[in-house]
C-alpha positions in Angstrom: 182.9 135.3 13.8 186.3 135.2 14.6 188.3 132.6 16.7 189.5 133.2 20.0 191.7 130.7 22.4 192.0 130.8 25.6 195.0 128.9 26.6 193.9 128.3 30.3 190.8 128.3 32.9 189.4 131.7 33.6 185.9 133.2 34.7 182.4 132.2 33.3 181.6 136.0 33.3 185.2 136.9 30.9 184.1 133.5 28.4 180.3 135.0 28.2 181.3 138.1 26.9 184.0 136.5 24.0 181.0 134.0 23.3 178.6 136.6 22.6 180.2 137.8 19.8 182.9 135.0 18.3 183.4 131.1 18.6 185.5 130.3 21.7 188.0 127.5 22.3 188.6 127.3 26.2 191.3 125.3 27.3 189.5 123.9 30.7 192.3 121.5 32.2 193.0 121.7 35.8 196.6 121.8 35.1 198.4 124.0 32.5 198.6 123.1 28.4 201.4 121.5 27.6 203.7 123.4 24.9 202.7 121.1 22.0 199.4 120.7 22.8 199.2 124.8 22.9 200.8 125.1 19.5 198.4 123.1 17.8 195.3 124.6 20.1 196.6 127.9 18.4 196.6 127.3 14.9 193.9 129.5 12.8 193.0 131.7 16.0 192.6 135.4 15.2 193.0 136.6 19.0 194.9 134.5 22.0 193.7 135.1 26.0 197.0 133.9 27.3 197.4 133.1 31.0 201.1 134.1 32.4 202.1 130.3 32.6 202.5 130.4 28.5 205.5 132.1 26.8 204.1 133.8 24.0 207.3 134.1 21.3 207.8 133.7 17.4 207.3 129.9 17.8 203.4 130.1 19.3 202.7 133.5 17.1 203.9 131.9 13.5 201.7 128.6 15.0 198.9 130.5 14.7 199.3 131.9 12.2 199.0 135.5 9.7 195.8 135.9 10.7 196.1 136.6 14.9 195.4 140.0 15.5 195.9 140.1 19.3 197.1 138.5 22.7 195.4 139.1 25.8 197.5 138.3 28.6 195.6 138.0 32.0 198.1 139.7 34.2 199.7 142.6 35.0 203.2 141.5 34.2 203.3 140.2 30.8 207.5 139.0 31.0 206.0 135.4 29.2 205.1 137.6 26.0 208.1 138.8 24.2 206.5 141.9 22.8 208.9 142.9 20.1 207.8 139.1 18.5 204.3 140.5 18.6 204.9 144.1 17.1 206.9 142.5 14.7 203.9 140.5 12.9 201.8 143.6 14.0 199.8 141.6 16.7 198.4 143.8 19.3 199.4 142.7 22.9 197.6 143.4 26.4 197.8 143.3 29.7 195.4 144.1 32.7 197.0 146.3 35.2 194.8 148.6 37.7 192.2 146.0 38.6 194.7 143.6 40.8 196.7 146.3 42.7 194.8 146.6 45.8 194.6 142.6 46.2 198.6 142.0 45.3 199.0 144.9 48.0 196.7 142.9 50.6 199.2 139.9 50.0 202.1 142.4 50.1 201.4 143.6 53.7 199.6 140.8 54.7 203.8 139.2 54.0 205.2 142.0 55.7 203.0 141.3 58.9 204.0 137.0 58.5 207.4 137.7 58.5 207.7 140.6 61.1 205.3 139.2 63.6 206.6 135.4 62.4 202.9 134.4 62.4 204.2 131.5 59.9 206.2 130.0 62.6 203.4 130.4 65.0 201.2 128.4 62.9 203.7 125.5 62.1 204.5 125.4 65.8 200.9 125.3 67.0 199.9 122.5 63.9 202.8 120.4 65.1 201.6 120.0 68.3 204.7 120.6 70.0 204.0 121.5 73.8 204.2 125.8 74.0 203.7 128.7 76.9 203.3 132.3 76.6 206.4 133.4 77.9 208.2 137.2 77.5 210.6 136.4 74.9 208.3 133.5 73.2 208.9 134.4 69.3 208.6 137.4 69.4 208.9 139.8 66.3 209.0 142.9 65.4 206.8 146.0 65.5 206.0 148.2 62.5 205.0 151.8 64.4 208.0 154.2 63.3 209.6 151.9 61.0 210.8 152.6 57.6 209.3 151.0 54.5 211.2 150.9 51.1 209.0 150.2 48.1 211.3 149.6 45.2 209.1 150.1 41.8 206.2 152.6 42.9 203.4 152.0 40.7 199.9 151.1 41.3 200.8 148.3 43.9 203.9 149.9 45.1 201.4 152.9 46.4 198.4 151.0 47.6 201.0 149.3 50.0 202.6 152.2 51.0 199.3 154.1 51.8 199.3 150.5 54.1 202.1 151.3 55.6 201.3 154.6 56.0 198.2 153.5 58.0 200.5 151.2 60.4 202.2 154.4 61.2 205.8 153.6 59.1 207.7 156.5 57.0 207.9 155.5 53.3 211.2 156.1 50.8 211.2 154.3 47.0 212.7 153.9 44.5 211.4 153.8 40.8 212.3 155.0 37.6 210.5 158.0 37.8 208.8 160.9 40.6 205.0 159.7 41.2 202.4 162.6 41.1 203.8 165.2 43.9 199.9 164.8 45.7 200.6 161.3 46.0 204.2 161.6 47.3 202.6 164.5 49.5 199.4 161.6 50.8 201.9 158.9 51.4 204.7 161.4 52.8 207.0 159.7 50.8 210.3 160.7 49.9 212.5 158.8 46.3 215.6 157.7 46.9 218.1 155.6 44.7 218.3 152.1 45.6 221.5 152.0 47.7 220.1 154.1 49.9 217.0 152.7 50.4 218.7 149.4 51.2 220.6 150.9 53.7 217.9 152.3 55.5 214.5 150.5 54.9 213.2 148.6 57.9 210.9 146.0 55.4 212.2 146.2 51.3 209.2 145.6 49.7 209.5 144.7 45.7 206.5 145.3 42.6 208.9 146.7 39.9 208.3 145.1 36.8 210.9 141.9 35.6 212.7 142.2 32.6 216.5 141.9 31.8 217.3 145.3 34.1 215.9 143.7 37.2 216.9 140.1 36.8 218.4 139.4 40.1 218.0 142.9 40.9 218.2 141.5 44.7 221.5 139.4 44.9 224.3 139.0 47.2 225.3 142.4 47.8 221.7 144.0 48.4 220.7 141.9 51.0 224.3 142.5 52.6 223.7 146.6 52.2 220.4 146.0 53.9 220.0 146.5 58.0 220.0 142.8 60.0 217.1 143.5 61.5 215.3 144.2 58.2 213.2 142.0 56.2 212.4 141.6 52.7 209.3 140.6 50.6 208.8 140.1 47.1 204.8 140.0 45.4 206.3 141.3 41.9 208.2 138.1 40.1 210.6 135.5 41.0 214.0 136.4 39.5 213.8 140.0 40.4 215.5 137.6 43.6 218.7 135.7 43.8 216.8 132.5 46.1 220.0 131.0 46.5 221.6 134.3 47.8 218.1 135.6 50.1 218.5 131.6 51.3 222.1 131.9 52.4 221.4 135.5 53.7 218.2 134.3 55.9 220.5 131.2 57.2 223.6 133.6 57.9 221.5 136.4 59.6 222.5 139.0 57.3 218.6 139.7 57.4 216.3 138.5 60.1 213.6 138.1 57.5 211.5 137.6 53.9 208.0 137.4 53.0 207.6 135.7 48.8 204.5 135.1 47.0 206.5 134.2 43.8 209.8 132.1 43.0 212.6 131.9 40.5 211.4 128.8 38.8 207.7 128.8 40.0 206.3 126.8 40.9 209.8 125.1 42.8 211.3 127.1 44.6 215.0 126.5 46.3 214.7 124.0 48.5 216.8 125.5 51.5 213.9 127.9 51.9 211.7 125.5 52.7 214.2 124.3 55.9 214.0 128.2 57.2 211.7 129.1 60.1 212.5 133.3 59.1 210.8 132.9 55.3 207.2 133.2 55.2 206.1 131.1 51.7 202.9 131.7 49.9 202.1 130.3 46.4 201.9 133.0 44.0 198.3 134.4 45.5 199.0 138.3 44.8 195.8 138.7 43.0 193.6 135.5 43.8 190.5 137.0 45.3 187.2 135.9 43.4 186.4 139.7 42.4 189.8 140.2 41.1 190.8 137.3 39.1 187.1 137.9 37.7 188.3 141.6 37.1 191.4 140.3 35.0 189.7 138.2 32.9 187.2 140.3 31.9 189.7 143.1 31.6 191.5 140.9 28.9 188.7 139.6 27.1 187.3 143.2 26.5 191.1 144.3 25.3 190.3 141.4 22.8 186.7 142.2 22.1 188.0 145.5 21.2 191.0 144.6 19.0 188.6 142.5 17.1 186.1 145.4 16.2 189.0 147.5 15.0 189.4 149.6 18.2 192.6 150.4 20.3 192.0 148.0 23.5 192.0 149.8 27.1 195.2 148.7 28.4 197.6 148.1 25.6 201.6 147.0 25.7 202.7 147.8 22.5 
């Protein structure tokens, strides 16, 4: 039997299937390991199941040593594994993308509607008990119907909330690195564009590219000031893919009238000026946290490890 760790809480169902056929060490804290106490958890294990709160790097691989054949990230993004550190010592690494997209683009337009319909504010106003009267011009937002959505990064989740959009009657451009499948572009009616452009015409800016050193602050500054100032922006993808400090300055200054973000630069803080903004709906981190998905992922990962372990080639490999 060989040893697995799992550096943080995940499903029963996901640790059933790992215990069936090798000896399991769960980490089962509320809060996160710390980074010494990881280090030594490590040490013999012949497969990691890594949550996206642990950087997986030379230091944790050489901790566990020669012997650790895989890491199974439970996520989608996998920016906390550097993966050249893995290939180099010939350790498989995994992610689990597919199974979270239509949940990530729930809390994707689920953002859009918060922060064009200002539903946050609504809520604060009516939980603060402050005295209120429907009224023509009380808060009121902005409509979707004939609107433009720009999806930068259009993968999996990038196209389930277009076909979103597309159902709330807006027109769709993006931007990614490459077409999408022409039937798809033909479902969604959606047109690629490079990223100037998109900014320049997108009603709602909607993010799910990947983060890595080409999008670091790939929305700084000068985006949101290319974008229209009655547009708004939302961000389910990662944290740094935004300037905060720039989108805070930018929501105080009315350059846009709007943002939506279920991640954060430094998550879990966040800037603190956002938090004194009524035009920033906030949300902590829940793309994927429905019970069926987060289920989903951790199976997902434990049968990428299952797999590496028997000699296989896992289902959704990274390198």
């Amino acid at each position: 039997m060989a040893k697995v760790v799992v550096t943080g809480r995940i499903p029963e169902a996901a640790l059933d299937k790992l215990r069936a056929e090798h000896e399991v060490d769960a980490w089962d804290g509320e809060q996160s390991i710390s980074r010494a106490g990881l280090l030594a958890k490590v040490s013999g294990a012949d497969a990691l199941v890594t949550l996206l709160t642990e950087r997986v790097d030379a230091e944790l691989l050489d901790a566990a040593g020669e012997q650790l054949k895989v890491v199974s990230n439970v996520a989608v993004g996998y920016d906390n594994i550097v993966v050249a550190d893995c290939s180099a010592r010939g350790v498989r690494a995994t992610n689990t993308p597919g199974v979270l997209t239509e949940a990530t683009a729930d809390i994707a337009f689920g953002l859009i509607l918060m922060a064009t319909r200002r539903l946050g504010e609504g809520e604060r106003l009516i939980r603060s008990g402050t005295p209120w009267k429907w009224g023509m011009f009380f808060l009121l937002g902005s409509s979707l119907q004939g609107k433009t959505l720009g999806v930068v990064g259009m993968g999996g989740i990038g196209q389930a909330t277009a076909r979103r959009a597309k159902a709330f009657g807006m027109e769709v451009v993006y931007q990614s690195r490459s077409e999408i499948d022409p039937a798809i572009a033909a479902e969604l009616g959606a047109r690629r564009v490079e990223l100037d452009e998109l900014l320049a015409i997108s009603d709602v800016v909607s993010l799910h590219c990947p983060y890595g050193p080409n999008t670091h602050h790939l929305i700084g500054a000068e985006q949101l000031a290319a974008m229209k100032p009655e547009a708004y922006l939302v961000n389910t993808a990662r944290g740094p893919i935004v300037d905060e400090a720039a989108l805070a300055q930018a929501l105080r200054d009315g350059v846009i009238a709007g943002a939506g973000l279920d991640v954060f630069e430094k998550e879990p803080a966040l800037h603190p000026d956002l938090l004194e903004l009524e035009n920033v709906a906030l949300v902590p981190h829940l793309g994927s946290s429905t019970v069926e998905t987060r289920t989903a992922m951790a199976v997902l990962a434990c049968e990428n490890t299952l797999a590496v372990l028997r000699g296989e080639d896992p289902a959704t490999p990274v390198n």
